[in-house]
N, C-alpha and C positions, 0 to 999 in steps of 0.2 A: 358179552363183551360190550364195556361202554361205547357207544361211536361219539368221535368225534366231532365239537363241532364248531364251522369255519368262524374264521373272526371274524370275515369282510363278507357282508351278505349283499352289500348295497352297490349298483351301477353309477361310476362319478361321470358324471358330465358337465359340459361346460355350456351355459347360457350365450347363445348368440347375442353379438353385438359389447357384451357386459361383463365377459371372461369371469363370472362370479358360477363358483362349484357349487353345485346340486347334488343330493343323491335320490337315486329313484329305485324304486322298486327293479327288482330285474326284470325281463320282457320273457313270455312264456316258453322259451325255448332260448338256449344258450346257459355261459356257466351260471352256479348257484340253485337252478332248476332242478326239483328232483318231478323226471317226468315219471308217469302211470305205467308207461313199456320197462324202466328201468327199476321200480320200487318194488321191494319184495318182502311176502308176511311174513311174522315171524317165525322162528322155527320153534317147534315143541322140542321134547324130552331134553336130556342133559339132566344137571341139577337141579335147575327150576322144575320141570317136569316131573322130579318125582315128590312135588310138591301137590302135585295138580290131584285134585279127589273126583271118583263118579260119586261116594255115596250108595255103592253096589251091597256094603257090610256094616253092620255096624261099630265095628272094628276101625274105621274110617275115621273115626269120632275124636280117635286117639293123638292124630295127626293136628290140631287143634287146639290151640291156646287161649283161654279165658281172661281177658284184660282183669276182670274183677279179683280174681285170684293171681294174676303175676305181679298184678301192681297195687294189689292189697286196696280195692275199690268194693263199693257197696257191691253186693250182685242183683243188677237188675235183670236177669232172666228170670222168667216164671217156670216156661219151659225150655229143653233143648235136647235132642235125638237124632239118631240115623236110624232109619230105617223103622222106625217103630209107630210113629203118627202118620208119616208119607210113605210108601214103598219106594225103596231105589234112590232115597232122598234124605238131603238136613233140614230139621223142621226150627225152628226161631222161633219163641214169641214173648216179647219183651215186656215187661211192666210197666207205669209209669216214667217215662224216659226222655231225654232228649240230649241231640247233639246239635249245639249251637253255642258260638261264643265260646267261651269256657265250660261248658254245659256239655257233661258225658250221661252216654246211656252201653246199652250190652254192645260189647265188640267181641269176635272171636276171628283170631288171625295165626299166621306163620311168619316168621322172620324170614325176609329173604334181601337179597343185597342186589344193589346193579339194576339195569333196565331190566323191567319187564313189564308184562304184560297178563294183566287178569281178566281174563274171560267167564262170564258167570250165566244160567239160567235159571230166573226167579221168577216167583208169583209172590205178590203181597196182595193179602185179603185182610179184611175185620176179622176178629173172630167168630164171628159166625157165616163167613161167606160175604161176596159183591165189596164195595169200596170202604176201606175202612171211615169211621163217622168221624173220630175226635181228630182236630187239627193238629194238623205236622205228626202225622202218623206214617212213617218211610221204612222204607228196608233197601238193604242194597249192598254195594262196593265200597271200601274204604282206604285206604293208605294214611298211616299215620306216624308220626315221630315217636318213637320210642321214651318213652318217660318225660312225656310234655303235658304232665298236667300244671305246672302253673304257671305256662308259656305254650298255650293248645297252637300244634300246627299239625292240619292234615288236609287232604282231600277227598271228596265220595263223590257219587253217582247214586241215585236213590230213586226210587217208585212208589209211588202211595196217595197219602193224601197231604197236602200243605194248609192252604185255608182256604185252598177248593181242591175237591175230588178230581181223579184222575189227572196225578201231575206226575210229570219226573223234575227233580232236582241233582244239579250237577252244583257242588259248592267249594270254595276253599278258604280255609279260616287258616289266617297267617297272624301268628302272634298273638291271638285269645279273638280274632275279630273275621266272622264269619262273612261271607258274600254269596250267598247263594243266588244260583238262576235256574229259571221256571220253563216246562213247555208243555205241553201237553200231549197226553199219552191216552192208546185204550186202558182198559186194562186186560189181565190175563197174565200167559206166562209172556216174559219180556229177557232178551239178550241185552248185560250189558258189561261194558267195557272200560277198565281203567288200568292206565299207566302210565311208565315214567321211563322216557326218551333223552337221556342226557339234562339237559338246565329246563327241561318242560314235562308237566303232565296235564294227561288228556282224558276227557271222558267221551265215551260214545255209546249209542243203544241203538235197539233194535227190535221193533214190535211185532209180535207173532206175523208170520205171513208179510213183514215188512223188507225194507233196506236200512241199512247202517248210517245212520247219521252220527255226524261231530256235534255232541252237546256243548262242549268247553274245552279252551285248553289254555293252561296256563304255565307261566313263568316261575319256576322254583327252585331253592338251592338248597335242597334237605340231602340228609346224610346217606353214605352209602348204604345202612342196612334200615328198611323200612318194615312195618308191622302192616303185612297186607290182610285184607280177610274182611268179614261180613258181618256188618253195621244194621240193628233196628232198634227205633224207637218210636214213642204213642205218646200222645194225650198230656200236649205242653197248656192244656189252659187248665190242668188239676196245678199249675205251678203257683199260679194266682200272684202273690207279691213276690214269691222267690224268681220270678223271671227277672228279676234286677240285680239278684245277689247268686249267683253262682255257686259261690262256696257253703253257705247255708245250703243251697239247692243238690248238691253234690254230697251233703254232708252225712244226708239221709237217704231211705226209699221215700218217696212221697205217694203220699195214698191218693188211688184217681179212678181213672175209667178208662185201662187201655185197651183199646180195639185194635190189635195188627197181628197177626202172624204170617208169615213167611216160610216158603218152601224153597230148595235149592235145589235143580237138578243137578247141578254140578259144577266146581268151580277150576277151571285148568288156567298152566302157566304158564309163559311161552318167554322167548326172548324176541325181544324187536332191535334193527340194524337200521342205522340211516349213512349215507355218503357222506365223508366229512365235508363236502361243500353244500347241504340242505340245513337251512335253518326250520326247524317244524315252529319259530313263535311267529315266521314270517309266512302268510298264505300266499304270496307269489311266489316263492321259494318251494314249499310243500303244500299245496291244495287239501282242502280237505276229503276231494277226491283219493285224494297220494296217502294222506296220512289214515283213510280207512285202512286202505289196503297194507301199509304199513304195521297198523297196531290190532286187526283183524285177522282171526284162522282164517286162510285159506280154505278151508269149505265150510265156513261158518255162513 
């Protein structure tokens, strides 16, 4: 169920001496506050749920929609499997690709509508093991607008390499024009997190043996049924002069040197709830404390 969310986030007060109104953030307790005792993770199963995959079959596979084939796009996969490269696992590995700008590479997702919340466990390697080498080399999480290619809006979460090894990027391209941000990760297998809470989504991750951090979150007005599902691409300097022209660049496979593959342990769904007096775009409102707990399983 969508939550609701309030109009009036801000505390009006009046300036001593000058009767001139202010608004201010609200103060850590009182209305508009969604506190840590009261915030609660999402809940599994339902609809969404049986959306959610271990990757136990390779029957699994089936559940799984190929952007390249539902929207008649080049197919930039080399490979793709359950259970046959990885045991217990979806195996990824992309060919020369990229997602940037107007710049698509392999997606593979499920329609699903309303808040929710995608929980994933990934490894991205080179191909042949340790950090992949060619720049903007990622795999990850994605949400994306349903037939937006000549008006790209989406958002991901992503692990790999950017134009230095061991990064994660959290990005959202609105309108053909990408924003990505950088932080720095080990590597290995890594938890991460993306979803969409009323007029916000948010990315979060989490490094083997690690805690849950908020990478990003942003303000969005995309429709109710989103294409969620898992995003990789490699080796954007085989683009050479097409990194300016997108549609030549999309037009074709381009021939290069991709270094990424990607393992899934599994991807589940959940639904997330917030009180209609929490605004999640305001951090006095909903902490990033709150909003783990929020958009995070419960014994994840």
């Amino acid at each position: 169920m969508r939550a609701r969310l309030a109009g009036m986030m801000a505390v009006v007060g009046v300036v001593s001496g000058c009767g001139t109104i202010t608004a201010a953030q609200p103060p850590l307790e009182g209305p508009g506050v969604l506190t840590l005792e009261k915030a609660q993770p999402p809940t599994p199963g339902g609809e969404v749920g049986g959306a959610s995959t271990e990757f136990a079959s390779a029957k699994d596979l089936s559940m799984w929609l190929k952007l390249s084939e539902k929207e008649k796009d080049v197919d930039r996969l080399a490979k793709m499997d359950v259970g046959k490269t990885a045991k217990g696992a979806m195996y990824l590995e992309p060919k020369t690709s990229a997602w940037f700008d107007g710049f698509r590479g392999p997606f593979v997702y499920q329609d699903l509508a309303g808040d929710i919340v995608m929980h994933a466990r990934v490894k991205v390697e080179g191909k042949s093991g340790g950090k992949p080498r060619r720049k903007f080399s990622l795999g990850g999480l994605m949400a994306r607008v349903p037939d937006s290619y000549d008006n790209a809006n989406w958002v991901s979460i992503t692990t790999g390499t950017t134009d230095r090894t061991g990064r994660l990027e959290s990005k959202y391209t609105r309108d053909g024009s990408s924003k990505p941000k950088e932080t720095a990760v080990k590597s290995g297998w890594t938890e991460l997190v993306l979803a969409r809470v009323g007029r916000v989504c948010a990315a979060l991750y989490k490094e083997e043996g690690g805690e849950w951090k908020v990478a990003d979150r942003w303000p969005t007005e995309f429709p109710e049924v989103l294409q969620w599902g898992l995003v990789a691409y490699t080796d954007w300097d085989s683009y050479y002069a097409l990194k300016k022209d997108h549609v030549k660049g999309n037009a074709k496979q381009v021939k290069g040197q991709p270094d990424l593959k990607m393992t899934v342990d599994y991807v589940r769904f959940l639904r997330p709830e917030l009180p209609d007096y929490a605004d999640p775009l305001n951090t006095a409102s909903v902490s990033d404390e709150v909003l783990i707990k929020v958009v995070t399983p419960a014994d994840a």
